[in-house]
C-alpha positions in Angstrom: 75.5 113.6 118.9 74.6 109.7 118.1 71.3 111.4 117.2 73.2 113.8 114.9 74.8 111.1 113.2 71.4 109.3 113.1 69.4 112.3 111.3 72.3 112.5 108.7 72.2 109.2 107.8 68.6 108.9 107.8 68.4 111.6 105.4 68.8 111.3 101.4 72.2 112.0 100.1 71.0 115.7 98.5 69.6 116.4 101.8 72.4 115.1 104.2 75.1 117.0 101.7 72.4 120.2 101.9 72.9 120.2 106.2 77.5 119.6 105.7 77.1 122.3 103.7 75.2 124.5 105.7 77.8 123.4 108.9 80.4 126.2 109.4 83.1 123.5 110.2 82.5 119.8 109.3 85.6 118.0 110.7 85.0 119.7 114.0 81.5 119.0 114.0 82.6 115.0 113.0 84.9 115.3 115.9 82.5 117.0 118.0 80.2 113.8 117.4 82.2 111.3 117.5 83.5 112.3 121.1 80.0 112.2 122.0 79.5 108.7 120.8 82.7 107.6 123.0 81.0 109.5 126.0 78.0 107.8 125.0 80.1 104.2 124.7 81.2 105.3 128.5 77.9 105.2 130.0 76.8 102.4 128.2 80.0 100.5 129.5 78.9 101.9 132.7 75.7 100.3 132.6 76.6 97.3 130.9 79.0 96.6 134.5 76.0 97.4 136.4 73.9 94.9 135.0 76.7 92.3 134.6 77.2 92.6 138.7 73.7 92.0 138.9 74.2 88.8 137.1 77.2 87.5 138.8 74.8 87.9 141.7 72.0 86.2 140.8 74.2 83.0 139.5 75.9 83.3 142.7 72.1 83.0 144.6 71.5 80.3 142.0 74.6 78.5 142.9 74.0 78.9 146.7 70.5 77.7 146.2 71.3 74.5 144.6 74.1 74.0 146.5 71.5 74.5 149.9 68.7 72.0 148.5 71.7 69.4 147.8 73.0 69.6 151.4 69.8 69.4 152.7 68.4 66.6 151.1 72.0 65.2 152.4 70.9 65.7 155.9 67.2 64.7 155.5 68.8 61.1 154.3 71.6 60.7 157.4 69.0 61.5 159.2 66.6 58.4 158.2 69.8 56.3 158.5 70.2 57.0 161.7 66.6 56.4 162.7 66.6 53.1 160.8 70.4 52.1 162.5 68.7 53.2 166.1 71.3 55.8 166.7 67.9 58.1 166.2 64.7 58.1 167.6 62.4 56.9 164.3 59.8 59.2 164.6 61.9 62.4 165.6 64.1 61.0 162.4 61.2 61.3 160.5 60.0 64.7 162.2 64.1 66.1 161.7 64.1 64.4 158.4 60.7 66.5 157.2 62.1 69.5 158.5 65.0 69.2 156.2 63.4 68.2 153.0 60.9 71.4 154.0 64.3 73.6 153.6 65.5 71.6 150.9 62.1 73.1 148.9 63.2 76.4 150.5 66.1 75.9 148.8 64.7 74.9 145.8 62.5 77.2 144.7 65.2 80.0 145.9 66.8 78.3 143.2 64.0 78.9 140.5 63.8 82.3 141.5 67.7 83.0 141.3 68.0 81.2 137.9 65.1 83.1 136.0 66.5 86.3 137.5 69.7 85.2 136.2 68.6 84.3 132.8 67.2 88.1 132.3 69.9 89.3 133.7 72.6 87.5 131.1 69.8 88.3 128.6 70.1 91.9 128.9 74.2 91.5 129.4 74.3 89.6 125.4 72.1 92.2 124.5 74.1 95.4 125.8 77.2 93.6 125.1 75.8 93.6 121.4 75.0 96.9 121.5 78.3 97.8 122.9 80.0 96.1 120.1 77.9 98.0 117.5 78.9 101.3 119.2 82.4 100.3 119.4 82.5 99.3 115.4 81.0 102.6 114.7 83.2 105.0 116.3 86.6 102.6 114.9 84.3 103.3 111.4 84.0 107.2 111.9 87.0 107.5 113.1 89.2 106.0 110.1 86.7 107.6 107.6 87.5 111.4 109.7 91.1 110.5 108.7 90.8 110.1 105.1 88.5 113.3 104.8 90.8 115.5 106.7 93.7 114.1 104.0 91.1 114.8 101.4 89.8 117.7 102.6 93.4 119.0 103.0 93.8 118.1 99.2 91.0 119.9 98.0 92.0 122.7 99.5 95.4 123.2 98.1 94.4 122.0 94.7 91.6 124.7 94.9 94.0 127.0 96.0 96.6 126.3 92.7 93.7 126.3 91.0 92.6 129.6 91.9 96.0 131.0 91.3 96.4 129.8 88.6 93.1 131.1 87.1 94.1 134.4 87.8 97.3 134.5 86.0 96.9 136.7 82.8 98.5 134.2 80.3 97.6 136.8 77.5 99.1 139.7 79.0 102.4 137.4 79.9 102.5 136.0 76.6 102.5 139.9 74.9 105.3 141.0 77.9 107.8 138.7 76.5 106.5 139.4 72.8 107.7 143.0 73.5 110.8 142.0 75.6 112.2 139.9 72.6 111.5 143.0 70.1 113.1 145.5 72.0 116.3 142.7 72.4 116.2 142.4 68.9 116.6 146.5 68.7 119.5 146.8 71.3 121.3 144.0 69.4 120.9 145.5 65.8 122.3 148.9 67.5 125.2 147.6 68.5 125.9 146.5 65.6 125.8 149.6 63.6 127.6 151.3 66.5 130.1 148.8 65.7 130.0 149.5 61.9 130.3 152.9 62.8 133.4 152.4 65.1 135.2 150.7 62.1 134.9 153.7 59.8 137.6 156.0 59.1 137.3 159.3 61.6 139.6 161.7 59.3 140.5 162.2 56.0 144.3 161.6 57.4 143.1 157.9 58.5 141.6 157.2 55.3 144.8 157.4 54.0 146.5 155.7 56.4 144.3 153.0 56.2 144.9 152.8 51.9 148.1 153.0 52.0 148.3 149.7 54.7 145.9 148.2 52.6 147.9 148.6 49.5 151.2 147.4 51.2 149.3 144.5 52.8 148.4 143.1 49.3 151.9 144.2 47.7 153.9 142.0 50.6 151.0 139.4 50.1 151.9 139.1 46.4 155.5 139.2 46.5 155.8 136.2 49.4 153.2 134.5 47.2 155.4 135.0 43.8 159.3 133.8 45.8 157.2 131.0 46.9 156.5 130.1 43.4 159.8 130.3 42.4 161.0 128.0 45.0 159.1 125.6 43.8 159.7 125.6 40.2 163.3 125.7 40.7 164.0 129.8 39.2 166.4 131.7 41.3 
């Protein structure tokens, strides 16, 4: 999948947007890769101990060499003290004394060996450990961005769906519904108006009457209460 990644982004935009399109899923294919990379960052951690052992090895032969030469060169020395002090034979000081400074080269260029295998050896650790790094940066960097397309994603989708409900609702036909609505409103309420007119309109020829005479009386009583009051008040009795 790091190849995956790597032909997308080696691509032109037009051409990487062409092959996301063309993807039934991209979020799972983005997951999909990016647990690849992290099985990929396994391996390579894997390796990377491999090689770091190695390297821990070949400082510790370094060390040991250097260490060896040192002591030897030690021993090569006591050993001409003592042949010069006469606790030593001189010439078998000098044979003993050769012998050691022969393992001290041993030594030595077990040394030279260790420390150039050991400078490779860190070499290649920097440069995995690089690599590493890189790989490690990357999949934080896919990772975060997965998280805000997924949000994004989710927000096209619901604004796509509003969008598409909303372009299907028939304002025209709505607007003409309540049009009609309101007009046939306005034709219940001038109905019940007239059925009230009608209700306030004599039934008989007896209630006609009726409804005179009360009339007449109402007015008559209304006048004579209006004309008393007047009298009051100007003082007639």
């Amino acid at each position: 999948m790091a190849g995956f990644f790597k032909r997308i982004f080696s691509l032109s935009s037009a051409e990487a947007h062409n092959i996301i399109d063309k993807l039934e899923d991209p979020v799972k294919m983005t997951e999909q890769g990016i647990r690849e990379l992290k099985k990929d960052l396994e391996d390579a951690m894997q390796n990377f101990a491999e090689v770091k052992a190695i390297a821990i090895r070949s400082e510790r032969d370094m060390e040991k060499s250097r260490t060896g030469a040192t002591d030897w060169e030690r021993k090569a020395m006591a050993l001409l003290q003592q042949g010069q002090s006469g606790k030593l034979d001189a010439d078998k000081a000098d044979r003993l004394a050769t012998e050691a400074l022969g393992r001290k080269e041993e030594c030595s260029t077990q040394y030279n060996i260790a420390k150039k295998a050991s400078d490779s050896q860190n070499q290649t650790v920097q440069a995995l450990q690089k690599n590493i790094d890189t790989l490690k940066s990357k999949i934080q960097q896919y990772e975060n961005e997965l998280v805000t397309l997924k949000a994004r994603a989710k927000t096209a989708s619901a604004t796509k769906k509003i969008n598409k409900q909303l372009s299907s609702v028939d304002s025209s036909g709505t607007v003409a519904m309540l049009e009609r609505m309101k007009v046939k409103v306005e034709e219940e309420e001038t109905l019940a108006l007239a059925y009230s007119d009608i209700a306030a309109q004599p039934k008989s020829l007896d209630d006609e009457i009726e409804k005179a005479l009360l009339t007449d009386e109402s007015k008559s009583s209304s006048t004579s209460e209006e004309l008393e009051a007047l009298k009051a008040k100007m003082g007639i009795q």
